[in-house]
Every structure is written in C-alpha cells, then in structure tokens.
mmCIF file of the C-alpha atoms, coordinates in Angstrom:
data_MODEL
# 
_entry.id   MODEL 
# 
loop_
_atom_site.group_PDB 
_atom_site.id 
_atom_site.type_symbol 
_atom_site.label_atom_id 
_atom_site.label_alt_id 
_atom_site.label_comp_id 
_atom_site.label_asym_id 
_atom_site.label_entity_id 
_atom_site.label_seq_id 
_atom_site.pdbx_PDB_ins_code 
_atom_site.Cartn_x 
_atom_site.Cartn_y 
_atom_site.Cartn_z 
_atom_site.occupancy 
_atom_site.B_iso_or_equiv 
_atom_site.pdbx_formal_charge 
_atom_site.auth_seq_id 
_atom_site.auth_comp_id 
_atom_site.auth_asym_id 
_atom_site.auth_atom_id 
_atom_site.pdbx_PDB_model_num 
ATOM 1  C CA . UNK A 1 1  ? 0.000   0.000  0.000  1.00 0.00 ? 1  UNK A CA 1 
ATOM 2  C CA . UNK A 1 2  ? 1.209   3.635  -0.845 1.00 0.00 ? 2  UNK A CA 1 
ATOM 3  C CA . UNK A 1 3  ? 1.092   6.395  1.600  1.00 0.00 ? 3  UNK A CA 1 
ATOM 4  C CA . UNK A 1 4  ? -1.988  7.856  -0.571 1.00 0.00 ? 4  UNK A CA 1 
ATOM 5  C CA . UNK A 1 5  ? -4.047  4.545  0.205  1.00 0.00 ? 5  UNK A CA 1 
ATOM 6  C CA . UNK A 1 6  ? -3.212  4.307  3.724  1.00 0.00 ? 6  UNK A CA 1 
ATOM 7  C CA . UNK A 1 7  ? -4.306  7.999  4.497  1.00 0.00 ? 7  UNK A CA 1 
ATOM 8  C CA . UNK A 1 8  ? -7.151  7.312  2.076  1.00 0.00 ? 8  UNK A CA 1 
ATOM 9  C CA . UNK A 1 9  ? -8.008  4.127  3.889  1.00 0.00 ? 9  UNK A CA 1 
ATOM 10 C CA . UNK A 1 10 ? -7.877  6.085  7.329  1.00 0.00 ? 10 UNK A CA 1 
ATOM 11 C CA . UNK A 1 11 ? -10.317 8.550  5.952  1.00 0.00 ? 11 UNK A CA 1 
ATOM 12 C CA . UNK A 1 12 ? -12.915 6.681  5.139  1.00 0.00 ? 12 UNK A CA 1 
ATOM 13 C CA . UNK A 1 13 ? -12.568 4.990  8.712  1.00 0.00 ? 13 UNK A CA 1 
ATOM 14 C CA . UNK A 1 14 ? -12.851 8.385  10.191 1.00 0.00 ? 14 UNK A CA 1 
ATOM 15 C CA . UNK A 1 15 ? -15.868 9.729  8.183  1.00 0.00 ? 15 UNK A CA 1 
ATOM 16 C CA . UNK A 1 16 ? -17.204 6.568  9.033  1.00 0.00 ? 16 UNK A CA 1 
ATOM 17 C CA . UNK A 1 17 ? -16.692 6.733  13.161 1.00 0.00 ? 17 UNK A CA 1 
ATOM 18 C CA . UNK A 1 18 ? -17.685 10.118 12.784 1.00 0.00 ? 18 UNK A CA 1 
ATOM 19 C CA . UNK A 1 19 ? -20.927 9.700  11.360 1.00 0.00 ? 19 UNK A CA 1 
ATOM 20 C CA . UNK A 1 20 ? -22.037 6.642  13.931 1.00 0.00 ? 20 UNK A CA 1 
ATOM 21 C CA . UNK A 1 21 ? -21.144 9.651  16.504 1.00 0.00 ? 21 UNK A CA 1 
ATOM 22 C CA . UNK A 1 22 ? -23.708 12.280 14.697 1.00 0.00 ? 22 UNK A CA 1 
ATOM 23 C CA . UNK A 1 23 ? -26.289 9.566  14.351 1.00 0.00 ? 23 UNK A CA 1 
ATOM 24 C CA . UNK A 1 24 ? -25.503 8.595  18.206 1.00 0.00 ? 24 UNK A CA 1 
ATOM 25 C CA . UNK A 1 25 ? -26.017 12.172 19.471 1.00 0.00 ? 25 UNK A CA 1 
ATOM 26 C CA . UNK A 1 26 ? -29.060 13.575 17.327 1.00 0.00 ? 26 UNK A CA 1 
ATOM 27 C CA . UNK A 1 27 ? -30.567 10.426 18.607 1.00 0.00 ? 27 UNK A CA 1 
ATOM 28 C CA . UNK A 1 28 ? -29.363 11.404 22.315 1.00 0.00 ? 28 UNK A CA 1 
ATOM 29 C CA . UNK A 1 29 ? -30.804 14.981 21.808 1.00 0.00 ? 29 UNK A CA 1 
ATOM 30 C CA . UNK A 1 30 ? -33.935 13.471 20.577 1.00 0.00 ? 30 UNK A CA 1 
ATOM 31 C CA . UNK A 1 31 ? -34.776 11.559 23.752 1.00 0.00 ? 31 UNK A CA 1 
ATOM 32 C CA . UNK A 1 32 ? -33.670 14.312 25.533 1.00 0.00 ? 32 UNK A CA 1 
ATOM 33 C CA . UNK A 1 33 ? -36.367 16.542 23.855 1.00 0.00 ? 33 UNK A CA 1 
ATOM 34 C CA . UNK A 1 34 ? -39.122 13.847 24.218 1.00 0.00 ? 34 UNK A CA 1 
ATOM 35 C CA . UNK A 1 35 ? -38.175 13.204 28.220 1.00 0.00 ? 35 UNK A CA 1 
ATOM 36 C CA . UNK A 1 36 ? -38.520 17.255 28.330 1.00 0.00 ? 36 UNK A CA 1 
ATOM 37 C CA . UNK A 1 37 ? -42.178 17.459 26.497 1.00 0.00 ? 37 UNK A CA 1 
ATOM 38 C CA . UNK A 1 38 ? -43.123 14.920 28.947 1.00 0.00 ? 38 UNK A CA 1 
ATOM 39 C CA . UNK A 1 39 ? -41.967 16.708 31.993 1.00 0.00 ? 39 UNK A CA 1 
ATOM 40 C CA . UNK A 1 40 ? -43.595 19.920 30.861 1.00 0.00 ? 40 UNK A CA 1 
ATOM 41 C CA . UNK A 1 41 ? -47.006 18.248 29.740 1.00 0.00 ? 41 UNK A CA 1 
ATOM 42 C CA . UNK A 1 42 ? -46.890 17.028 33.604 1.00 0.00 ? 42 UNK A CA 1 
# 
C-alpha cells in the first residue's frame, strides 16, 4: 500500500466513526427533547 491509500483508507474509517457519533447524538438529543415534552405536559 502507498502512503496515498493508507491515508485514504484512514479517511474513510474516520468519516465513518464520525458519522455513527452524529447519528448517536441527534438520537441522544432526541430523547432528551421527548423526556422534556413529557416533563412539561406534567
């Protein structure tokens, strides 16, 4: 492997850890929102 397809390789590996953490939190914030509509409804 060259140096371009090991930084390449380690790219696509971050963008792809990175975007399991964006999914991960929106989700978070979501429940988050839903546990506050429920306190305030109360």
């Amino acid at each position: 492997m060259t140096i371009d397809e090991e930084n390449l390789k380690f790219l696509k590996e971050s963008k792809e850890d990175i975007k399991e953490e964006v999914e991960v939190s929106i989700i978070g914030n979501y429940e988050a929102l839903a546990a506050l509509e429920k306190i305030i409804m109360l």
